[in-house]
N, C-alpha and C positions, 0 to 999 in steps of 0.2 A: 640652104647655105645661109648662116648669117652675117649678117649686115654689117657692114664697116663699121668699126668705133671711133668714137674722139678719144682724146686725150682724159682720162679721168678726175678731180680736181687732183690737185698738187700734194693732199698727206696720201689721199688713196694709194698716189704712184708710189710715196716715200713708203706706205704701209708691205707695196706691191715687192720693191724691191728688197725689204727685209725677211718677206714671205721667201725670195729667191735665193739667198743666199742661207739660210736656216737650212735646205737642202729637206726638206720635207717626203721629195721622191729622189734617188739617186742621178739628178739630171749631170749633167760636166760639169768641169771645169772652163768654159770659153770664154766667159768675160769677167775680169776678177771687179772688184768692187768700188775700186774708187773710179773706174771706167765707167761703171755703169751710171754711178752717180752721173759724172758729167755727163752722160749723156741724154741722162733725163734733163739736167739743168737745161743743157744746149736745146733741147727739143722742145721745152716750154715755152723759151724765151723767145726761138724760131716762130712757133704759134703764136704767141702775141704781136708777132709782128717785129719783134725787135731785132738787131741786127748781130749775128756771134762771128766776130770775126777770129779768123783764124781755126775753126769747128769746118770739118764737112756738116752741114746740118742733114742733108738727105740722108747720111749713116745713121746719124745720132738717132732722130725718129726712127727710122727701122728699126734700129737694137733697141731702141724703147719701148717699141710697140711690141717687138719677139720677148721679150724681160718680161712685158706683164700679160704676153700670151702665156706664156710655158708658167710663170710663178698664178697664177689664175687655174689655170691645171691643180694646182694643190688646195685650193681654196674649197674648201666643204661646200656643196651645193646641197641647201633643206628638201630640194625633190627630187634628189639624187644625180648622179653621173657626173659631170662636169660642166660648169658655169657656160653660158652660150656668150660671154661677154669675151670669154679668152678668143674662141675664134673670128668672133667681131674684129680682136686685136689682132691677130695674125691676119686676118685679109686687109685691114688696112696698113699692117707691113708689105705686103705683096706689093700696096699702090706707089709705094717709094722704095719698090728693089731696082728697079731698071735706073733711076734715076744715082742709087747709091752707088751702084757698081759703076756707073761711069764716073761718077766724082770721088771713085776709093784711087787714095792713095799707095797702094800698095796690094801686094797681092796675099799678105797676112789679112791684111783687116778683108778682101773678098774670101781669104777663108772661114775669118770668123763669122763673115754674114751666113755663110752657106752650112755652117755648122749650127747654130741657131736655130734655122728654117732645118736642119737636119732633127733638131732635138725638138720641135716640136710636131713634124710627123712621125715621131718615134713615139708620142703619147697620143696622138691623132693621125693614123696612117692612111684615113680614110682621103688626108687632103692633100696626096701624092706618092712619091715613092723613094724611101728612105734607103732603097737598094743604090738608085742613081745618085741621089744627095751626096750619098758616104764614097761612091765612085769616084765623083768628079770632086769633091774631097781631099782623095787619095790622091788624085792626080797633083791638083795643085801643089801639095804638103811635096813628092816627088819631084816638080817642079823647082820649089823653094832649095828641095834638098835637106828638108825637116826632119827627114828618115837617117840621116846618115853626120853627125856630129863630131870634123875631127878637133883635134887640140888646139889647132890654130885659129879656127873659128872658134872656140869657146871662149880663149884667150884674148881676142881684139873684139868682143863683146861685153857691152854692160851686163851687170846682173839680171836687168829688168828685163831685156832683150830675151835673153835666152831662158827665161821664166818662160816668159809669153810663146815662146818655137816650141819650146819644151811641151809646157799644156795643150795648144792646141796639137802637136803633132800626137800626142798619146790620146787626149778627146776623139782623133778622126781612128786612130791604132783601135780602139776598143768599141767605135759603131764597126768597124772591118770585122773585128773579131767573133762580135756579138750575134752578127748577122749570120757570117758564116758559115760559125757551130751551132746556130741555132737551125739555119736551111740546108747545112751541108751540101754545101757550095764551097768553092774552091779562096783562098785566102787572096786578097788584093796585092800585098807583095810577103813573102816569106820572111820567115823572124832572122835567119841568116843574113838579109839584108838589109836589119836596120841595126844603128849602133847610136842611143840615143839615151844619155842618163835620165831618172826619173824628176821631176822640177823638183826644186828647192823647194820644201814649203816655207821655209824662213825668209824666201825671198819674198812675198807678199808686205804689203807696206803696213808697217805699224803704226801706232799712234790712235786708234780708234778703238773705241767698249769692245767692239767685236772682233778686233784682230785676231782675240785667242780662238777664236768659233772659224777663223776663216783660215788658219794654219791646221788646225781638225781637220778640218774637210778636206784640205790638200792632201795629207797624210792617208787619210779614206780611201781619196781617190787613189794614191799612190798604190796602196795595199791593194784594191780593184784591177787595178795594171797590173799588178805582180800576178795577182790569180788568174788573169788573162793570157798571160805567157804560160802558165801552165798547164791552161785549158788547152793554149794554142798548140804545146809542145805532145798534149795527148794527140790530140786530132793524129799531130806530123808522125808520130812515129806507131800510129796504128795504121795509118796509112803503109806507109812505107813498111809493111811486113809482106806488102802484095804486090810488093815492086819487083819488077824484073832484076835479077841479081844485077849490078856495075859496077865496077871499081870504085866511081865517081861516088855512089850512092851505097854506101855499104848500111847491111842492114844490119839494127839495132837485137840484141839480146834480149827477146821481149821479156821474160823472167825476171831479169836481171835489171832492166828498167825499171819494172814497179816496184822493184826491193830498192830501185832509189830514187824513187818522184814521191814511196808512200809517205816518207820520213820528210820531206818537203811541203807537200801539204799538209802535214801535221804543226810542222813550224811557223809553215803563214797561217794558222787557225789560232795556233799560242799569240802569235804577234801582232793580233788585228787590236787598231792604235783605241787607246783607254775609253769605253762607251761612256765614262761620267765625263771627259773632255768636251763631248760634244755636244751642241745647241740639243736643248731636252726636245725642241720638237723634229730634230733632226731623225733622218731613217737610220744614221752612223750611231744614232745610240740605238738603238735596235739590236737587241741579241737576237730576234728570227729574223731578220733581214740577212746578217754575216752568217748564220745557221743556212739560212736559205741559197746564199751562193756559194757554200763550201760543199753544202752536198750534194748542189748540183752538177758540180765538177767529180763528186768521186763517184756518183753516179753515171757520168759520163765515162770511168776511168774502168768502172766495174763492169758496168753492162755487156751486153751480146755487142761488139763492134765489128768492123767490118773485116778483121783479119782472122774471124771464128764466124762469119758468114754459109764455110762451107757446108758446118756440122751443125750451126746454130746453137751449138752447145758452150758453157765459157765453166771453168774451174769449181767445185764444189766452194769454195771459200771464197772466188769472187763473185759467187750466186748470194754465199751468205752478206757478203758485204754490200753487194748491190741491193738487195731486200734492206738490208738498217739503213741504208742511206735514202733510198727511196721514201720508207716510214719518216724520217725525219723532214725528208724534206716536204712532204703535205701538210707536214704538221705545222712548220713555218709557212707555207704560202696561207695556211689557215688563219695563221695568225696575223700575217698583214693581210688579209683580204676585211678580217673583222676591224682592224687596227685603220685601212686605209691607206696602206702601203704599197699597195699595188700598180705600178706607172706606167708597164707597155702590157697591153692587157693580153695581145694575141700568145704575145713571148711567157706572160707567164702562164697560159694554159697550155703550151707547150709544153712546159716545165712539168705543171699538174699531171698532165695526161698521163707521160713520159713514167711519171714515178706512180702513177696508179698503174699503169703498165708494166713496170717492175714489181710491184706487188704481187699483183697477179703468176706473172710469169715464173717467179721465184716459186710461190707459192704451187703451183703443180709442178714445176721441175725439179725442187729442192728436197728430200726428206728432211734434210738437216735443217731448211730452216723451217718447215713443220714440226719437228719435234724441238728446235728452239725456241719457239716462239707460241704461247698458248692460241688459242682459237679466238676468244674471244678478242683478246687483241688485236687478231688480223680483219678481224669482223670491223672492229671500231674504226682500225686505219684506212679500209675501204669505205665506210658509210662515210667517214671524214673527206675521206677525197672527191665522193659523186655529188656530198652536198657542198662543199666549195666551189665544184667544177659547175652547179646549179649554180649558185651566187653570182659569177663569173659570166656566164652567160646572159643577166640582167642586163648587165651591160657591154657586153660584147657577143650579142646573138648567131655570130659565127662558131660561136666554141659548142651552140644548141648539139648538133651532130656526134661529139664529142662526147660529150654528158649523157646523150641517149646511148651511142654505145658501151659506154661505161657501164649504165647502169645493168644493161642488160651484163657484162662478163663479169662484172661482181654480182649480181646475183645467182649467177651459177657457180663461181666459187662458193660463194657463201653456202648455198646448197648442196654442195659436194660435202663443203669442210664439216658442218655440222650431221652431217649424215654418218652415224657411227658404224655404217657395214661399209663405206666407201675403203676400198683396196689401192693399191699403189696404180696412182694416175695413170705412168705406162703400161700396164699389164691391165686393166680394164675398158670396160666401154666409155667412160665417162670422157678421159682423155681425148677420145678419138672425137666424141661428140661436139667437145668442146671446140676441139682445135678447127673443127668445120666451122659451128660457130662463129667460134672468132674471127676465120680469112673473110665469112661474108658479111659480117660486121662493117672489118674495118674496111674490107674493099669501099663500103659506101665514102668511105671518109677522100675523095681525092680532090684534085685541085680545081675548081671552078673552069679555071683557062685551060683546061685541054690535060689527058693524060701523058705523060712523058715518058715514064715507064710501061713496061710488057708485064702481066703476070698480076698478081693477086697482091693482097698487102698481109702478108702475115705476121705476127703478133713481134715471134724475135729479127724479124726484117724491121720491124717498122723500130723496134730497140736502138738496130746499131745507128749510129753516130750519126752517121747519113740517110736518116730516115727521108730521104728527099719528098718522099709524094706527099706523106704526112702534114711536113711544117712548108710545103708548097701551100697544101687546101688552106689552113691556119693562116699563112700570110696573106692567101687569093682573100680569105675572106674579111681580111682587118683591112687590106687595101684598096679592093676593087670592090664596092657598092654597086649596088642592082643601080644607081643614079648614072656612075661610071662620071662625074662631076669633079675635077680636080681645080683648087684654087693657085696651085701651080701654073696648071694650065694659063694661066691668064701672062703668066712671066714668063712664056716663052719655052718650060720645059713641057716633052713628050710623054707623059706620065703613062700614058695606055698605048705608048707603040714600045715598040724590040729595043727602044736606045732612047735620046734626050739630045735636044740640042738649045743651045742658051739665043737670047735674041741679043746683038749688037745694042 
């Protein structure tokens, strides 16, 4: 565990908190910038001894210390991985959380603390648990009523106000989202019950060099929400094709759906906001970043999902599409992985795995996309994925397990595809060989904490949406250390039992 930090001298923080808002990894929106300022000011003055009246000062340090834990996160570390100075900063937030939440004036700013401490075990999950953070989150925001926006209250609201209800209720909307379709776990409230415009980014305060860099980023994130409802609205209506018939719940025309979600995500791909707008070391100017979460979504749209469970089988054309989307997207995580783009490490080997797995699967299911797509190519797009998924493992030694099975079922592709007497995968041995292979592969892959499922992990089980066991083991092993040592812990929540309870 490292050791509490002090305050850094006074340009360091000012260096710190221009590292945070430049957006370097796609952290939120939670605290906008002239907030933060003050509250580094209030938090130095407080240290010196002087006196800030009218300041909660116990807040101000906390968000000062979480600003240059999580902007610290982005700072290149010469011996790689991440600076030991950022969790320095984050445990000496810890020592003034009890103290802040009693002297919070309201229960916006105990959202925005808990959003914070939310977003920096989301780059570090090793120091609690970002499932409960985003829960008790959720509640609050439901509490507030931050989910549900009518005309009357927009109307007897300042601009700034509903700036501020706006970001933070969409910041806690997209750890819900992110989590959920990533564990395939069930959503914290349904999109049917929120009714909540996107914030203004014009509402941000001008007058400063960077204003134009901090209206970008609003825009960013806006276009991040939009893809998130669309991610959200896949999940909803793949589910719902295995719903019991109701009146209540009528079910969607699944054909006819993606003849009109496909032409929606084409539109948010055209209309992602201008990359020369934004801070040049921003991830928003990143053409493989917006590459990277578009096709992670149509990858999600295309694959084997849960309502083609029965046959394991999904469309010749959403095999071919699942295969391009998959290619594309290793080629972007490759590219922020060498770039340094990479922010939740578990989630994006998730992601990796996920589309080296569609390779694969395409590639012995598909004739069509073997006779589309030359050999060599698929050869390069697999070697791309096992040595990124190595890279990745450096520093996230959980993803180890992953990378070993990988290499292993891309080398028997590899060896099939180049083998010029190999016959169509179903109708020979090779197929049958494989696909054993493969169940005892990935059965190694399960969750640290106990199995929850029956049955074996097979290749297009572990595909659909709700690969549960899968992004179980992935989360067990980015959160729960063989230490089992939470800095949580120390503030009251239950990070290693069933629930969380907060300390008075």
């Amino acid at each position: 565990m490292a050791v509490e930090a002090s305050l850094p001298p006074r340009h360091a923080a000012d260096y710190l908190v221009d590292v945070y808002f430049q957006y370097q990894t796609p952290h939120l929106p939670i605290v906008g910038r002239s907030d933060a300022e003050e509250a580094i000011e209030s938090a130095y003055e407080a240290m010196d001894g002087r006196e800030v009246p009218g300041r909660a000062v116990e807040r101000d340090i906390l968000v000062s210390f979480m600003i240059l834990a999580i902007a610290l996160c982005d700072v290149s570390n010469p011996s790689g991985g991440r600076p030991s100075q950022s969790e320095g900063c984050f445990r000496s937030a810890i020592g003034w959380y009890e103290k802040a939440i009693t002297s919070s004036k309201s229960d916006i700013e105990t959202l925005r603390t808990i959003l914070l401490l939310a977003q920096f075990i989301a780059l570090c999950p090793s120091r609690g648990s970002l499932w409960h953070l985003t829960g008790i989150a959720l509640r609050l925001c439901i509490d507030m009523g931050l989910h549900w926006e009518t005309d009357d209250r927009a109307v007897n609201m300042s601009s700034a106000t509903l700036y501020d209800r706006r970001r933070l209720w969409y910041s806690t909307y997209q750890f819900d989202r992110m989590l959920c379709i990533t564990l395939g776990r069930p959503f914290g409230i349904i999109d049917e019950s929120i009714r909540v415009p996107l914030p203004n980014p014009w509402a941000i305060h001008r007058g400063t060099p960077s204003s134009e860099f901090d209206i970008h980023s609003q825009r960013a994130h806006n276009h991040l929400f939009l893809l998130s409802k669309l991610a959200s609205e896949i999940k909803h209506v793949q589910h719902s094709q295995v719903w019991a018939l109701k009146i209540a719940y009528p079910r969607a025309d699944y054909n006819l759906w993606v003849q009109d979600i496909q032409p929606r995500l084409e539109e948010w791909y055209a209309t992602i906001p201008p990359m020369n707008k934004a801070h040049q070391a921003s991830i928003f100017a990143s053409q493989a970043y917006w590459d990277y979460v578009y096709n992670n979504t149509l990858l999600l749209l295309y694959r084997p999902n849960i309502s083609t469970t029965g046959s394991h089988m999904t469309s010749p054309d959403a095999t071919v599409l699942a295969f391009a989307a998959s290619c594309q997207l290793i080629a972007s995580i490759k590219t922020l992985q060498r770039e340094g783009g990479v922010d939740i490490l578990w989630q994006t080997a998730h992601h990796l795995f996920m589309a080296g797995l569609g390779v694969i699967y395409s590639l012995w299911q598909s004739k069509e996309v073997r006779d589309q797509n030359p050999r060599g190519s698929s050869v390069s797009t697999l070697q791309s994925c096992a040595s990124t998924l190595s890279a990745l493992a450096e520093s996230f030694p959980g993803v180890a397990g992953c990378r070993d099975a990988f290499d292993t079922l891309s080398s028997a592709t590899v060896n099939w595809l180049v083998n010029d007497n190999a016959g169509e995968p179903q109708h020979d041995g090779h197929h049958r060989e494989f696909r054993k292979q493969a169940e005892d592969l990935l059965q190694q892959l399960r969750p640290v904490r106990g199995v929850r499922e029956e049955g074996g992990m097979k290749m297009s089980d572990m595909m659909v949406a709700d690969g549960f066991l899968f992004s179980e083991m992935l989360s067990s092993a980015a959160q729960w250390p063989d230490s089992q040592d939470s800095a949580l812990g120390d503030m009251g929540f239950d990070t290693l039992g069933g629930g969380f309870s907060v300390v008075n």
